[in-house]
C-alpha positions in Angstrom: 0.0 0.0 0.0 1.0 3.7 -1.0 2.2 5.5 2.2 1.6 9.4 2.9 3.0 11.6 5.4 0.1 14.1 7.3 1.8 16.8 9.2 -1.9 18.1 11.0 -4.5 15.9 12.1 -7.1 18.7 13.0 -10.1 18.9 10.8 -8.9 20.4 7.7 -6.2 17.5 7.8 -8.8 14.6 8.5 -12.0 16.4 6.6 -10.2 17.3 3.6 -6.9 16.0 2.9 -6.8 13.3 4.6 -10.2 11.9 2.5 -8.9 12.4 -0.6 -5.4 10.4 0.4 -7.6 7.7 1.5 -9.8 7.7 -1.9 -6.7 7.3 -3.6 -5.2 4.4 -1.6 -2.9 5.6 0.7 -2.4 4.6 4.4 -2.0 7.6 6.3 0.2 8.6 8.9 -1.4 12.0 10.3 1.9 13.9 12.4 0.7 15.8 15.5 1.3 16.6 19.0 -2.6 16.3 19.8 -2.4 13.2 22.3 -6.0 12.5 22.3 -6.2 12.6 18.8 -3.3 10.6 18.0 -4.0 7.5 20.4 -7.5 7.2 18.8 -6.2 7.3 15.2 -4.0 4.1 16.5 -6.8 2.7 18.8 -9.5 2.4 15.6 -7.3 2.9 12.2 -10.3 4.7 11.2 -12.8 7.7 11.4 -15.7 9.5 10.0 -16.3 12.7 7.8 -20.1 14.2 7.4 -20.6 16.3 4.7 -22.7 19.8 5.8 -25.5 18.9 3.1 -29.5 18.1 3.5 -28.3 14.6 2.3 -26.0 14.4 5.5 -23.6 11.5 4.1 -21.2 10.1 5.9 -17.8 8.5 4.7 -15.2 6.2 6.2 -11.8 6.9 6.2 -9.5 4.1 6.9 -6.0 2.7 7.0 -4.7 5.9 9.1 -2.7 5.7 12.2 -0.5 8.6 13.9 2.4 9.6 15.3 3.0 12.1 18.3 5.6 14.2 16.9 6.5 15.7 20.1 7.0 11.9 22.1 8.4 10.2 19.0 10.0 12.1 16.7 12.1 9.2 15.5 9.2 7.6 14.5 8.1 10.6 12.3 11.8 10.2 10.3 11.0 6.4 9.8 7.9 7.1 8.1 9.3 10.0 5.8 12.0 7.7 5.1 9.4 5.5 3.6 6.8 8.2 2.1 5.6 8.6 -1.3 4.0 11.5 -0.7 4.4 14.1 2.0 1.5 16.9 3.2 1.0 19.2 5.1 -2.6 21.3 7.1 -1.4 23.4 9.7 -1.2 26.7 9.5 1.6 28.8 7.4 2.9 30.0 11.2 3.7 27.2 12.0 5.5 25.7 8.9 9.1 26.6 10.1 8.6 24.7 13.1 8.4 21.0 11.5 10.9 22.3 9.0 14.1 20.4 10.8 12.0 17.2 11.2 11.6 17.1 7.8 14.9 18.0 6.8 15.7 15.2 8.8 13.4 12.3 7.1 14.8 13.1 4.3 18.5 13.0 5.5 17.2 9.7 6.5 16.1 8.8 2.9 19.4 9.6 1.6 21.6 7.2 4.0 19.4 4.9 2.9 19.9 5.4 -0.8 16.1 5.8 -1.5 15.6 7.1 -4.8 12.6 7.0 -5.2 10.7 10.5 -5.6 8.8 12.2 -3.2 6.6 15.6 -3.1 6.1 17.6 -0.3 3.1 19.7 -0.7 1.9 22.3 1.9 -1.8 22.5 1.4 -2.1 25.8 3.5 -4.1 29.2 2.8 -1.1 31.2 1.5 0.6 31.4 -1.6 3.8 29.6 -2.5 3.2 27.3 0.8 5.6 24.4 -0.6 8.5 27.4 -2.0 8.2 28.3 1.4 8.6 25.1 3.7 11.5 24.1 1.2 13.1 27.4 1.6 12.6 26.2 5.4 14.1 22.9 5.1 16.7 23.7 3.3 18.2 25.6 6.3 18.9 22.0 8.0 20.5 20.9 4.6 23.9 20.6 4.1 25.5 21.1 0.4 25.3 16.9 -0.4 21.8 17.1 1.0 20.6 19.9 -0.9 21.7 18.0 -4.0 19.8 14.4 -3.1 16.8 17.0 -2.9 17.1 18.6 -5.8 17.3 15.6 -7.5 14.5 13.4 -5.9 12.4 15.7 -4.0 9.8 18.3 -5.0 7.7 20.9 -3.2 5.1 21.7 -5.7 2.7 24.7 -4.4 -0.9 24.0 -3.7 -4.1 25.8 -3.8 -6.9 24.0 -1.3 -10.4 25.2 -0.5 -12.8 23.7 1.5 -14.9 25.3 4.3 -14.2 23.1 8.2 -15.7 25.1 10.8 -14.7 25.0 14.4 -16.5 22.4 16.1 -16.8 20.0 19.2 -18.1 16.4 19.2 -18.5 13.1 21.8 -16.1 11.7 19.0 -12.7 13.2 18.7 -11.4 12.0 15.4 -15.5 12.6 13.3 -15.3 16.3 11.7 -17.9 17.6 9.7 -17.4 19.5 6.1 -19.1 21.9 3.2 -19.6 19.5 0.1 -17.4 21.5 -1.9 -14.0 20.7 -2.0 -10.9 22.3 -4.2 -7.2 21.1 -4.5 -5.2 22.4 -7.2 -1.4 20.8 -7.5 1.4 22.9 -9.6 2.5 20.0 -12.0 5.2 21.5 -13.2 7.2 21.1 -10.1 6.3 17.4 -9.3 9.1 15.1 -8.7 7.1 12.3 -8.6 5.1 11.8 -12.3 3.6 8.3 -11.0 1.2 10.1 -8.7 -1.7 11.8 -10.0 -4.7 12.2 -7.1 -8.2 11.7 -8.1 -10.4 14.4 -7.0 -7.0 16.9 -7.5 -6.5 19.4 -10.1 -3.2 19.8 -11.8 -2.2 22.6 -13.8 1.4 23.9 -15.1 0.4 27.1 -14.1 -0.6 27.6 -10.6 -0.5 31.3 -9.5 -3.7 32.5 -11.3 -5.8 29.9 -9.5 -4.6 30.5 -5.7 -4.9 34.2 -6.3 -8.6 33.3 -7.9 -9.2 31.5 -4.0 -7.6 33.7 -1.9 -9.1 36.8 -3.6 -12.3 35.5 -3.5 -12.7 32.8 -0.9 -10.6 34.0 1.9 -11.0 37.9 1.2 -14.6 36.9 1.3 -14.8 35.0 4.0 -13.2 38.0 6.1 -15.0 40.5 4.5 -18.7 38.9 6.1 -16.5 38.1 9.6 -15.3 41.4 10.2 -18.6 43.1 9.1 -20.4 41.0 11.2 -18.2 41.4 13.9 -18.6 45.0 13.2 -22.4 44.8 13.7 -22.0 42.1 16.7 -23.1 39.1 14.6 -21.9 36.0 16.1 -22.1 33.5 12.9 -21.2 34.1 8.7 -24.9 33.0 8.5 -26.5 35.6 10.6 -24.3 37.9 9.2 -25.5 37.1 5.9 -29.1 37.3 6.7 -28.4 41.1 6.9 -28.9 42.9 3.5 -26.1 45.2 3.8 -23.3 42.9 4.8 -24.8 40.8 1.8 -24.0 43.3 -0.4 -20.6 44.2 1.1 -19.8 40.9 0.0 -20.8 41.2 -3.5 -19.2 44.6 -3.8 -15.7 43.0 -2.6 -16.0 40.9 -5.4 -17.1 42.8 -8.0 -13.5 44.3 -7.5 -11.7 41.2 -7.6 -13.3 39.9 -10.4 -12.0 43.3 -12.2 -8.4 42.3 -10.4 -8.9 39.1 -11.3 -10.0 39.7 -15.3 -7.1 42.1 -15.4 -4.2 40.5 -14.6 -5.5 36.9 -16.1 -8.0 37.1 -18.5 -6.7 34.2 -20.6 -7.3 31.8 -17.7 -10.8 33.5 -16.3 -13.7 34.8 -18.7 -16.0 37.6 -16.4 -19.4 35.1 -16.6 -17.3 32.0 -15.1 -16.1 34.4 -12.6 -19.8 35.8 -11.7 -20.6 32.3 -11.1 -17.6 31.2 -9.1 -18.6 34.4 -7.0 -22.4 33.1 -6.5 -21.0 29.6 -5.8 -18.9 31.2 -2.6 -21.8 33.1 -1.6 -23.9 29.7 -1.5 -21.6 28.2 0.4 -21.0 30.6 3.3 -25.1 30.7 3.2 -25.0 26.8 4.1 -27.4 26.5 6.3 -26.2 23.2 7.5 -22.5 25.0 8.6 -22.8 27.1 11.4 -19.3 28.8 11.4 -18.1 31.1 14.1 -17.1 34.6 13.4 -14.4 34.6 15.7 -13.2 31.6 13.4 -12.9 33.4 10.3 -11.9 36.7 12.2 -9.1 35.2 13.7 -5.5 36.7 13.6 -6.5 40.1 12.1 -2.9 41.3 12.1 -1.9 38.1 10.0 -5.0 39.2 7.5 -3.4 42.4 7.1 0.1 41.1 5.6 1.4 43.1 2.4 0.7 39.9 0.8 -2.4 38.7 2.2 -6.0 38.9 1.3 -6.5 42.6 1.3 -3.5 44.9 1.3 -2.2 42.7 -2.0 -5.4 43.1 -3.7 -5.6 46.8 -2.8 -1.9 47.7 -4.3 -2.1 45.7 -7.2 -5.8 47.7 -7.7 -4.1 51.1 -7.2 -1.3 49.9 -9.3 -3.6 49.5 -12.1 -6.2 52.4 -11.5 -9.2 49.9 -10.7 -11.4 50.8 -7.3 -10.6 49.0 -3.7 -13.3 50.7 -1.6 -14.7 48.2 -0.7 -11.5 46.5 0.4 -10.4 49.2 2.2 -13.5 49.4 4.0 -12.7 45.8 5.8 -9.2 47.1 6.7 -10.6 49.7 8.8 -13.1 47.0 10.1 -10.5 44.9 10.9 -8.5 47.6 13.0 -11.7 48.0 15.0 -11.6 44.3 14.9 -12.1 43.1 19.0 -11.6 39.2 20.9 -10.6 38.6 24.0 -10.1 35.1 23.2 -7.7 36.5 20.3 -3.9 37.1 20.9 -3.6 39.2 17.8 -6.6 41.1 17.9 -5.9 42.0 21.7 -2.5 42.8 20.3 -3.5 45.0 17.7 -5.8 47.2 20.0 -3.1 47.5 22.4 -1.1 48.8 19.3 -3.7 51.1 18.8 -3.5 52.8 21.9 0.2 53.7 22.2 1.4 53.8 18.3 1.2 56.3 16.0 -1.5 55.1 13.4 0.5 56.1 10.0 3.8 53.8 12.2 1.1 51.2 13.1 -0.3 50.9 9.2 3.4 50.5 8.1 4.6 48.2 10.4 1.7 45.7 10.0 0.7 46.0 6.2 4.2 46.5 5.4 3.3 49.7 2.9 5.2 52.6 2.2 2.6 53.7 -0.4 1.9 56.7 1.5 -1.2 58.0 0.0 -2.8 54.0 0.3 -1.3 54.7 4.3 -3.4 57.9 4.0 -6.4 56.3 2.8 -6.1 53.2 5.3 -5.6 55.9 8.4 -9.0 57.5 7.2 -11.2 54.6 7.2 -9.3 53.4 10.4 -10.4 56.5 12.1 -14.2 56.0 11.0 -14.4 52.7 12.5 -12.9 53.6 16.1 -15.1 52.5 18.4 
């Protein structure tokens, strides 16, 4: 049996990626430091999705086990030493810190003269995930390592999509998911050519299709959090129900489909994108997903990186003389953005209080446009609270 490598056995990692590995016959190691969830994964071998639809199917993933990567890491370096595919759900923070464990199983592959390929493929909401965990690796590499990776080992990027709300249940391993589902694999950096993953689409050309996600999904997504959060909404769905935030939504699309259109229209045609757009609105609306603001809120001063989900979309609209209003508008919701519960979003407010906000705008959106500074400072001061 085909073996895979899991770094993240939360519910992304079992609802999403973790199904399709097991459609495609693979036995599954998940990697995590989650205790609970790790000793059930090796007490049943098995575990159960439900799809978030009227139908409310339910599908059986088997032939998974785990390993406790802070008890055993040896035990993690064994099974990369014997992958033939390597993935990753965890969070692009926290990439860097399973960076030398990997470096490691693949040291590991080398003494042992394995030369057989192997991709690595961080399937995590940023873009150039995979560029980045090599980069990471790479820094536990010597020179003769480097080379045995260059030669047999790939990081090709990723694009995934798939809605997992926060959620609790008597079973720790079941997760529920949105029937929608979207992994997009960069083929032209694949090592290994043997593999090709049902239920995955490859393309040579990668970048337009993450940008077409994160634009719209994950820009959208926020968009309804912080404007519900902004009206003291407690769910996307009741935030939805409201006409207004409704149509903040569409509005923040309307300007990435022009974003979109204009830097690839020979990939996106504007009546596919209209219905890509209605699809996304459809599926926050799920009535059968009840998904926390403070979910999709979370880490506001991650949200507003220069290359993140507003602040890229916003200079590369002012770069091309297309309107960001509506964009703009969330970054000043996002700066009036407040959870207790939230480490960044305390931290932020905090920031607020004893930084100057043109300083604060710089430091955290990492702009030295200074009229798009101007402009942020201005809506930031007509959201204070």
């Amino acid at each position: 049996m085909k073996k895979a490598v899991h770094f993240g056995a939360g519910n992304i990692g079992r609802g999403f990626i973790g199904e399709i590995l097991s459609k495609n016959g693979f036995d599954i190691h998940f990697i995590d430091t989650n205790k609970s969830i790790i000793d059930e994964l090796n007490n049943r071998h098995s575990y159960e999705i439900g799809i978030a639809s009227s139908e409310h199917e339910k599908i059986s993933v088997k032939a998974v086990s785990g390993i406790n990567n802070s008890e055993n890491p040896e035990a993690v370096i064994e099974a990369i030493a014997k992958a033939d595919i390597l993935t990753t759900a965890i969070g692009p923070n926290v990439l860097p810190y399973i960076a030398e464990l990997i470096a490691k199983g693949l040291q590991k592959r080398k003494e042992e003269k394995v030369q057989s390929p192997l991709d690595i493929i961080a399937c995590e909401n940023m873009i150039g995930g995979s560029e980045f965990l090599e980069e990471k690796v790479s820094d536990y590499l010597s020179e003769s390592d480097k080379l045995y990776l260059s030669k047999f080992i790939g990081f090709p990027n990723a694009a995934v999509d798939r809605i997992v709300p926060a959620q609790k249940h008597k079973d720790v391993l079941y997760v529920e998911v949105e029937p929608f589902s979207e992994w997009v694999i960069d083929a032209s950096h694949l090592k290994n050519k043997e593999i090709k993953l049902e239920g995955v689409h490859y393309t040579t050309d990668l970048e337009p299709f993450i940008e077409r996600k994160l634009f719209s999904v994950n820009s959208g997504h926020a968009a309804v959090a912080y404007s519900s959060a902004y009206k003291g909404y407690k769910t996307i769905l009741e935030g939805l129900q409201d006409e207004e935030i409704l149509n903040i939504l569409k509005a923040v699309q309307k300007e990435t489909r022009a974003l979109l259109l204009a830097k690839w229209a020979q990939y996106f045609k504007q009546d596919e994108l209209i219905k890509y757009h209605e699809l996304i609105i459809s599926r926050f609306s799920n009535p059968e997903i009840i998904d926390e603001v403070s979910r999709v809120a979370r880490t506001p001063i991650r949200k507003l990186g220069y290359d993140e989900r507003f602040i890229r979309p916003i200079r590369e609209l002012n770069d091309r003389k297309l309107s960001y209003q509506n964009h703009l508008d969330i970054v000043g919701k996002i700066f009036a953005y407040h959870d207790e519960n939230d480490a960044q979003a305390i931290q932020l407010q905090e920031k607020l209080k004893i930084t100057e906000l043109p300083m604060l705008i710089e430091e955290v959106t990492g702009l030295s446009n200074q009229k798009l500074i101007l402009e942020i400072e201005k809506v930031i001061n007509h959201y204070k609270k």
